[in-house]
ZAMARGU-4260 file (C-alpha; in steps of 0.2 Angstrom, whole numbers, plus 5000, padded with zeros to 4 digits):
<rodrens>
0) 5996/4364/5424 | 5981/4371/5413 | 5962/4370/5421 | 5948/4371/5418 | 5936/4380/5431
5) 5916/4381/5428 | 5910/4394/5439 | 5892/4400/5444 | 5881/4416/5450 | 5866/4425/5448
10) 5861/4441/5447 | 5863/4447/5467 | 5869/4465/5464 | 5887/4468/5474 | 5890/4449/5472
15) 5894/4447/5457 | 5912/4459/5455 | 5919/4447/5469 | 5915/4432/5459 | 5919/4439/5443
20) 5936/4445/5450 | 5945/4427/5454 | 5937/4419/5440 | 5947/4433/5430 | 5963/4432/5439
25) 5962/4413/5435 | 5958/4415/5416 | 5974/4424/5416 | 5984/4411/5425 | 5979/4402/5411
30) 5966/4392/5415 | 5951/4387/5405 | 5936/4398/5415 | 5918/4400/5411 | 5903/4405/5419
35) 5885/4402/5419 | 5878/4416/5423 | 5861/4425/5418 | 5859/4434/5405 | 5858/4451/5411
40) 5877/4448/5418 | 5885/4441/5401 | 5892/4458/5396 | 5901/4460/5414 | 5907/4443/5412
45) 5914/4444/5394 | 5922/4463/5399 | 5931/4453/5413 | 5938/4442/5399 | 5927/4428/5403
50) 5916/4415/5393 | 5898/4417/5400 | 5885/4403/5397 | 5865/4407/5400 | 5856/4397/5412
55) 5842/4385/5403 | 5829/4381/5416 | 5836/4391/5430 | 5828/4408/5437 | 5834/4424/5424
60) 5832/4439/5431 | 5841/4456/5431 | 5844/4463/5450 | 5847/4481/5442 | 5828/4483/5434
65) 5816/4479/5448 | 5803/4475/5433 | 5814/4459/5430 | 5821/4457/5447 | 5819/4437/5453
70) 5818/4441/5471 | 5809/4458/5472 | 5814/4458/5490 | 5811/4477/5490 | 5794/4471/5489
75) 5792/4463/5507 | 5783/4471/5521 | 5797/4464/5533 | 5814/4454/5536 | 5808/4438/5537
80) 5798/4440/5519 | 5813/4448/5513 | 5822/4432/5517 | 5807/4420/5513 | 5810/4426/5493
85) 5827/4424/5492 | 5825/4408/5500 | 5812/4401/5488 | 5816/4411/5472 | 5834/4409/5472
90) 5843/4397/5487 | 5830/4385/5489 | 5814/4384/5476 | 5826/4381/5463 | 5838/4372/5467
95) 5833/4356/5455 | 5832/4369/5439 | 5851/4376/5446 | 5856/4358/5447 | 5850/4351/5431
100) 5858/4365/5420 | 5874/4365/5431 | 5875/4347/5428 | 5870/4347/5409 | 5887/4362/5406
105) 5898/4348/5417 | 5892/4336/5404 | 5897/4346/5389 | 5914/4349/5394 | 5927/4344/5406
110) 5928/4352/5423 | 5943/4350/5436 | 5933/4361/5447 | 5915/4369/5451 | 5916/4389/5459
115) 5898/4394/5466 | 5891/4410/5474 | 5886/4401/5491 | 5869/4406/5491 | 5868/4393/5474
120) 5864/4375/5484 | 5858/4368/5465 | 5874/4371/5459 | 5880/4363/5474 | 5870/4349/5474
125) 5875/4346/5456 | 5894/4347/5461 | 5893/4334/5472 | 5884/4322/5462 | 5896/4326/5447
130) 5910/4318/5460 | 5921/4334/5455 | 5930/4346/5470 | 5917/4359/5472 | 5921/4377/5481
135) 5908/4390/5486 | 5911/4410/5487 | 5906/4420/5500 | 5905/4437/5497 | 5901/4446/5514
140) 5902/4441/5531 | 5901/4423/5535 | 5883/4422/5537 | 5880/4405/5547 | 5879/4403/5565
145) 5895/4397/5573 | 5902/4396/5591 | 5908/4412/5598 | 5898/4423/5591 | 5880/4430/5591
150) 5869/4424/5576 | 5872/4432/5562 | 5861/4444/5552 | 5854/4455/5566 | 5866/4466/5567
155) 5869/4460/5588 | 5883/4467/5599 | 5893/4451/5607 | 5887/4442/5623 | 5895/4439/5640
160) 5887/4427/5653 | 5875/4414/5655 | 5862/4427/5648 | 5871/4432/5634 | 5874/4410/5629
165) 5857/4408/5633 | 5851/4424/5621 | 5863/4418/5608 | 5855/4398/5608 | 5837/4405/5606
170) 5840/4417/5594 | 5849/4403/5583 | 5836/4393/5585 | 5825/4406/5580 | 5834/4413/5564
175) 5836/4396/5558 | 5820/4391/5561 | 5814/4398/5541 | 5824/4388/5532 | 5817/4373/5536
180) 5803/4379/5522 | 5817/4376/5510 | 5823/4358/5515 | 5810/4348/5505 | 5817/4357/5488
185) 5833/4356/5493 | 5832/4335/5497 | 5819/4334/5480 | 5835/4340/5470 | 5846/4329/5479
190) 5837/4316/5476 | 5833/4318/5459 | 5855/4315/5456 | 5855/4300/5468 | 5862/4309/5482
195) 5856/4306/5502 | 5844/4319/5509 | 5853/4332/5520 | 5845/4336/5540 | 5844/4354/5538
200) 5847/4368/5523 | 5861/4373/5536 | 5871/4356/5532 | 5869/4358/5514 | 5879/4375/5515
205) 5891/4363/5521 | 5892/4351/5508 | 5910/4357/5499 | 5926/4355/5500 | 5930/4373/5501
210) 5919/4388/5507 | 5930/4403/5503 | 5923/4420/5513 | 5928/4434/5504 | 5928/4446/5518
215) 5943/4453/5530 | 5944/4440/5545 | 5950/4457/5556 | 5929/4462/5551 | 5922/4449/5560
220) 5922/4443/5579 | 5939/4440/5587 | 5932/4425/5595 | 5923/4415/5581 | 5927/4398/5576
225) 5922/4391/5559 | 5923/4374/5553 | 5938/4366/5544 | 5933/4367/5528 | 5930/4387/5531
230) 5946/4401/5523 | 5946/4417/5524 | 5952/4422/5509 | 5951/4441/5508 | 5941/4454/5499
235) 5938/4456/5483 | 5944/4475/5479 | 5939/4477/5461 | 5927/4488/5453 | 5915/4480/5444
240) 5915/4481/5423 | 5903/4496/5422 | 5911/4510/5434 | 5917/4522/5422 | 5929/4536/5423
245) 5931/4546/5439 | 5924/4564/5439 | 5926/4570/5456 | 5917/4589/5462 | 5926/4605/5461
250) 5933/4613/5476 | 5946/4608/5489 | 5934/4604/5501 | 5935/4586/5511 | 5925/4573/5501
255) 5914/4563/5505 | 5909/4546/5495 | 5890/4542/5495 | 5881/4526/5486 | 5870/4514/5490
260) 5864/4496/5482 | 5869/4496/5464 | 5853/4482/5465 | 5836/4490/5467 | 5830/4493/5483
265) 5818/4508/5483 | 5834/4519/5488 | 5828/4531/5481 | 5823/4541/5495 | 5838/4539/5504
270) 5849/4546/5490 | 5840/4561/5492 | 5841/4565/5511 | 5857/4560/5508 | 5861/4576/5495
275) 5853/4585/5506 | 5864/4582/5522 | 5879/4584/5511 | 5872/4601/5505 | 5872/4608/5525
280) 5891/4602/5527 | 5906/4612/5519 | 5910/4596/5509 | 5912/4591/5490 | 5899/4577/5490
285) 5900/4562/5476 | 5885/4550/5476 | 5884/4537/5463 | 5865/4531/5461 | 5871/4514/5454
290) 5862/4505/5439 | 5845/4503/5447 | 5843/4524/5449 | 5843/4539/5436 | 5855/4551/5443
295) 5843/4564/5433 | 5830/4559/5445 | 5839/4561/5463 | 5839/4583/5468 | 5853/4586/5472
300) 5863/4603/5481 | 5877/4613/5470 | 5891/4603/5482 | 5886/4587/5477 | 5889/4580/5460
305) 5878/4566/5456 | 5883/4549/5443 | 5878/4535/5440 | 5891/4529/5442 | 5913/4530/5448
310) 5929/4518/5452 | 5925/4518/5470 | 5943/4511/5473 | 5950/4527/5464 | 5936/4540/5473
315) 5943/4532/5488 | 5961/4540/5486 | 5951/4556/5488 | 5939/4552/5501 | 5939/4559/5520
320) 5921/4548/5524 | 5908/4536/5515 | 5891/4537/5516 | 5883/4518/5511 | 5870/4505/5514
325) 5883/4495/5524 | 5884/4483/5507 | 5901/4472/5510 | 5908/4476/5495 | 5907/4496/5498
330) 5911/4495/5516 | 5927/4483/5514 | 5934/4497/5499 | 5932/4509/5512 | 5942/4500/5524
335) 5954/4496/5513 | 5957/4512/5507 | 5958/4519/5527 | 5941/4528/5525 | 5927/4529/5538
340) 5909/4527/5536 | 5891/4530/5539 | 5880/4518/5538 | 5862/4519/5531 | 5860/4500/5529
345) 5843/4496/5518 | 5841/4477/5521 | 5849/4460/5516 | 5866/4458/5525 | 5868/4476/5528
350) 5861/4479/5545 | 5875/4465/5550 | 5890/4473/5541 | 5886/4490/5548 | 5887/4482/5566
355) 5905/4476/5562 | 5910/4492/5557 | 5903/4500/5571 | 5912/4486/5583 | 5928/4489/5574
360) 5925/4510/5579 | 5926/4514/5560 | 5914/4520/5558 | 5894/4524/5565 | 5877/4519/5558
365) 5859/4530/5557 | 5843/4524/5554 | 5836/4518/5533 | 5823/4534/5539 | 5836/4546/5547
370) 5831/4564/5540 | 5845/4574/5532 | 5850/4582/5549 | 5855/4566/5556 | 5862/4559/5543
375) 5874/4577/5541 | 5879/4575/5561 | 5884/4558/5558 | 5895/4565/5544 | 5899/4577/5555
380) 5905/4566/5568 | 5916/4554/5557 | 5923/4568/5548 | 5930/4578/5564 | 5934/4562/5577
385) 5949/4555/5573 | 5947/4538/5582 | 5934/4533/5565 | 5949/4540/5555 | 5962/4529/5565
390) 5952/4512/5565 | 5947/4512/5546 | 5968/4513/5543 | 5973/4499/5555 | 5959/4491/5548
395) 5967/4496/5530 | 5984/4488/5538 | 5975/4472/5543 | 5966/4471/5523 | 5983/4474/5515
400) 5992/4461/5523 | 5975/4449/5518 | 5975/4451/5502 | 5996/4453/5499 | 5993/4436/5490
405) 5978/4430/5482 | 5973/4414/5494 | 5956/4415/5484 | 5966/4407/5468 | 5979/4397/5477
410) 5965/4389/5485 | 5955/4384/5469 | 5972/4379/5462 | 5977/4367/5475 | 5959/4360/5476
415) 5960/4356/5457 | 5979/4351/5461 | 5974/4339/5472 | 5963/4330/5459 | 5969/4315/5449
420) 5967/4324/5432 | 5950/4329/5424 | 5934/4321/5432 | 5925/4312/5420 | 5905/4318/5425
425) 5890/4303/5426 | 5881/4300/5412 | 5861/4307/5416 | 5852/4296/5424 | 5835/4301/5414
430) 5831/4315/5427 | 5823/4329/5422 | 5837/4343/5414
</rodrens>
């Protein structure tokens, strides 16, 4: 039976191609899909097939331009004012402007089911008030704390012990501890559409029926529980809308596979010691600078050819190692294609992904400031140890039986399923749209 899905996203670089990707398979199920989006996205949306919509009062930014980057995390002397943006200019600050325009395009037209990037609470908030089944996307690792497991996002090794549980508690508390900056915006938008005020920013992540993590379970920690209304879903393994052709370096030589953020993240620095590692190393080198660099601009050795941009999933066929930021969305294509890495991570979630991929022995991370050298002995080491070689294919095994059916859509289609046809949305109740 026909549907019709409203999803939701932002301008958040590697997340957008995962979202884009079930809203996609969905359209051509034959559902009705659209998408609000901003503006600087609506040509990836339409080339995916899709109907995008422009945010009114919500944030507009474009990740790939730092000029009209929202979040401008590259900005930030430090983590914690990394996160203290995206907390305030995207998750938290805005939620009532998310909600209101969310809620004013559930109004418009009927809606069996609201699809958000997780990091969206406003469109959350606006689901729930709307009394339709809602569904959020993650599109990394899970990024909440949960028992079994060291907190996420500093990139931590488990813990055994009494010292280990009691390192893991404070750090918790600790990590936690900054969102609580966010709650009074969070609870003002709540309020605003008659819903009760949540106790923490934590507990309005939780406010859905589904919160679909588009990441390989095999990734993350053997031992972690999640709560019930927590799939795993799978990656998302499709490139996004403005990869191009594949133009690979001449030469029989092994290759190696180098990008970092296709957001802006001052990489450019990194791109270039990267060239330069590759140049010392009898490899064919391909390094895709992404939207946010000027390949013109990055120096680059004769062995290394030097694009904006490449299918990543068909370079991949071709590729001995990858050399990346630890961004989910390149690391998991590695994986899935059997590929090991080395990890330069930049920020964001990177740091954390990179430990996986260490834990799972795929792989080994350098420093954001390694010089050429190390970053061409890490190459090195991946290229010539085949444990890295071994653990990226049994990972590869674990990813292919993941995503052998799409649970991302069969998921969205039993939540609508198990609705009593299409939900008729409140009229406003004069609040502010």
């Amino acid at each position: 039976m026909r549907k019709n899905f409203l999803f939701a996203t932002w301008a958040g670089g590697g997340a957008v191609p995962p979202v884009l990707s079930i809203a996609r398979v969905l359209r051509e199920r034959g559902h009705g899909v659209r998408v609000l989006a901003d503006t600087s996205l609506h040509e990836e949306v339409a080339a995916a097939g899709l109907e995008p919509i422009a945010w009114t009062t919500a944030p507009q930014g474009d990740a790939a331009d730092p000029a009209q980057d929202v979040i401008k995390d590259f900005e930030a002397r430090t983590p914690l004012g990394a996160f203290a943006r995206l907390r305030d200019r995207i998750v938290c600050g805005p939620a009532a402007d998310y909600a209101c325009d969310t809620l004013a395009e559930l109004r418009a037209r009927p809606t069996d089911a609201l699809v958000a990037e997780h990091m969206l609470l406003g469109v959350l908030t606006a689901g729930e008030a709307a009394g339709i089944p809602v569904a959020s996307l993650v599109t990394t690792l899970y990024p909440l704390p949960t028992p079994g497991a060291p907190p996420p996002g500093p990139g931590l090794a488990p813990a055994s012990g009494p010292l280990g549980r009691l390192r893991d508690r404070v750090l918790t508390r600790l990590i936690l501890k900054p969102w609580e900056k966010g709650l009074p915006a969070v609870n003002a938008a709540r309020a605003a559409h008659g819903l009760p005020p949540v106790g923490s920013v934590v507990d309005a992540f939780g406010r859905v029926d589904r919160l679909l993590v588009l990441s390989p379970r095999a990734l993350d920690h053997p031992g972690r529980t999640f709560p019930a209304y927590v799939r795993h879903v799978g990656p998302r393994l499709d490139d996004p809308a403005w990869a191009g052709d594949l133009e690979l370096p001449e030469g029989d030589a092994p290759l190696v596979l180098a990008g970092l953020s296709s957001s802006f993240m001052n990489q450019h620095p990194q791109l270039e010691r990267i060239a330069e590692a590759l140049g010392t190393l009898p490899v064919r080198g391909l390094l895709t600078t992404g939207p946010a660099v000027d390949p013109a601009t990055v120096r680059a050795p004769g062995n290394v050819l030097v694009t904006a941009s490449a299918p990543h999933s068909a370079a991949l066929r071709h590729a001995a190692v990858t050399v990346t930021h630890a961004g989910h969305g390149t690391a998991v294509k590695s994986l899935a294609a059997g590929v090991p890495l080395v990890c330069v991570p930049l920020g964001r979630d990177q740091a954390e992904v990179a430990r996986h991929v260490e834990l799972a022995g795929a792989g080994v991370t350098v420093s954001r400031n390694a010089s050429p050298r190390t970053i061409a002995r890490a190459v090195e080491r991946v290229l010539h140890d085949p444990s890295y070689q071994r653990e990226a294919r049994r990972l590869a095994a674990e990813i292919a039986a993941e995503t052998a059916t799409d649970r991302a859509v069969a998921e969205l289609e039993s939540l609508t399923g198990a609705a009593a046809g299409t939900h008729a949305v409140p009229p406003d109740r004069g609040v502010r749209s």
